[in-house]
C-alpha positions in Angstrom: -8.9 27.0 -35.3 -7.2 27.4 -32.2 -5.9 24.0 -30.8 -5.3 23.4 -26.6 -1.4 23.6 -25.7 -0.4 22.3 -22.4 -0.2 25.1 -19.6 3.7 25.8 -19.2 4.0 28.5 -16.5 4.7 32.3 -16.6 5.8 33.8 -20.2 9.1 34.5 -18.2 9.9 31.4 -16.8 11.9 29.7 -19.1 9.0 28.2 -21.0 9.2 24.6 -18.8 6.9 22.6 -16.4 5.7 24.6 -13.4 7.1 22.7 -10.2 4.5 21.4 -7.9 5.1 22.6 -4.1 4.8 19.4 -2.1 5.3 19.3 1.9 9.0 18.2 3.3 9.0 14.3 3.3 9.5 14.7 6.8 6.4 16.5 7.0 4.2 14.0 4.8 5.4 11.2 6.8 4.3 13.0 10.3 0.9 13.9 8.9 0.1 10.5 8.1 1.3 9.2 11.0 -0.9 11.4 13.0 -3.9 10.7 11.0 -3.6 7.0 11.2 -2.9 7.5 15.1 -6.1 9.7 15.0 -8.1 6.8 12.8 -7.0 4.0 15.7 -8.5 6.5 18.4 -11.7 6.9 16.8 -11.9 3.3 15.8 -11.2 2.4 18.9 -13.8 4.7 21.1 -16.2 3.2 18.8 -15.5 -0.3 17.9 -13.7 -2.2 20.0 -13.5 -5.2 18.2 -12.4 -3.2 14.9 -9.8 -1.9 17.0 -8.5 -4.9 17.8 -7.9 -6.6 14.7 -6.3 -3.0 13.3 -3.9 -3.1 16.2 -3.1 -6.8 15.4 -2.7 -5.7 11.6 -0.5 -3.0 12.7 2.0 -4.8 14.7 1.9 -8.4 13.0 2.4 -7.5 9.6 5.1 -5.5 9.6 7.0 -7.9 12.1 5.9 -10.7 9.9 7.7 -8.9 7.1 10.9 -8.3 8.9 11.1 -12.5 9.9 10.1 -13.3 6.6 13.0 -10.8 5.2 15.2 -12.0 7.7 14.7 -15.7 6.7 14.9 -15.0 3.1 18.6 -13.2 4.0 20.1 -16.2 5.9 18.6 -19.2 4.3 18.0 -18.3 0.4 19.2 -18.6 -2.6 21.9 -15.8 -4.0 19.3 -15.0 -6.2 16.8 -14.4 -3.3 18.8 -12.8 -1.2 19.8 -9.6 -4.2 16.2 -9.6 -4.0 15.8 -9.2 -0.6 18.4 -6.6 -0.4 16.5 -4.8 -3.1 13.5 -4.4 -1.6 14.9 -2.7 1.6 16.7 -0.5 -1.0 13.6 0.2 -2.2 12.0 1.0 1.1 14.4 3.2 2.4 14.8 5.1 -1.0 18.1 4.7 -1.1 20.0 4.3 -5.1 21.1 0.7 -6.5 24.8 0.0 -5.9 26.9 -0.2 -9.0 26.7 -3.6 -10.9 29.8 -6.2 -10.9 31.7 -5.8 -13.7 31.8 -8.3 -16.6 35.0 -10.1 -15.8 33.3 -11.5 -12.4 30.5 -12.8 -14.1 33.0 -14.7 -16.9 34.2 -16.7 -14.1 
């Protein structure tokens, strides 16, 4: 009986996981930009009202993100704020900073 093995590239590859090609970042990001730019236009010619409440979508939530970030920065708690400053780690893709060391947290 001949049991399914998981498909591991050429014979003369090394044996390990084939890579998958994926576009640039750069290049993903402009796509989608254009094709939700493209979505708005066709929404728009059609629907005006549709268009309307995408456009107000697009522009109030991300501003209400920044305000609510921006709050949670200057008037939170220490805890909230690491938090805060996590998130837009996580959105720019940028690594976590080194922890404190032990003998600040003995304190």
């Amino acid at each position: 009986m001949v049991t399914p093995t998981a498909d591991t590239g050429r014979p003369g590859d090394g044996g390990g996981p084939r890579q998958e090609r994926r576009l640039p970042r750069p290049v993903r990001f402009a796509v989608g930009a254009g094709a939700g730019v493209l979505g708005e236009v066709i929404l728009g010619y059609h629907y005006q009202t549709l268009q309307t409440i995408s456009m107000a979508c697009d522009v109030g939530l991300p501003t209400l993100l920044i305000l609510v970030l921006i709050g949670t920065i200057l008037f939170g708690s220490d805890d909230r704020k690491e938090r805060a400053f996590r998130l837009l780690r996580w959105i720019a893709d940028k690594p976590e900073p080194p922890g404190p060391s032990d003998e600040h947290h003995s304190s």
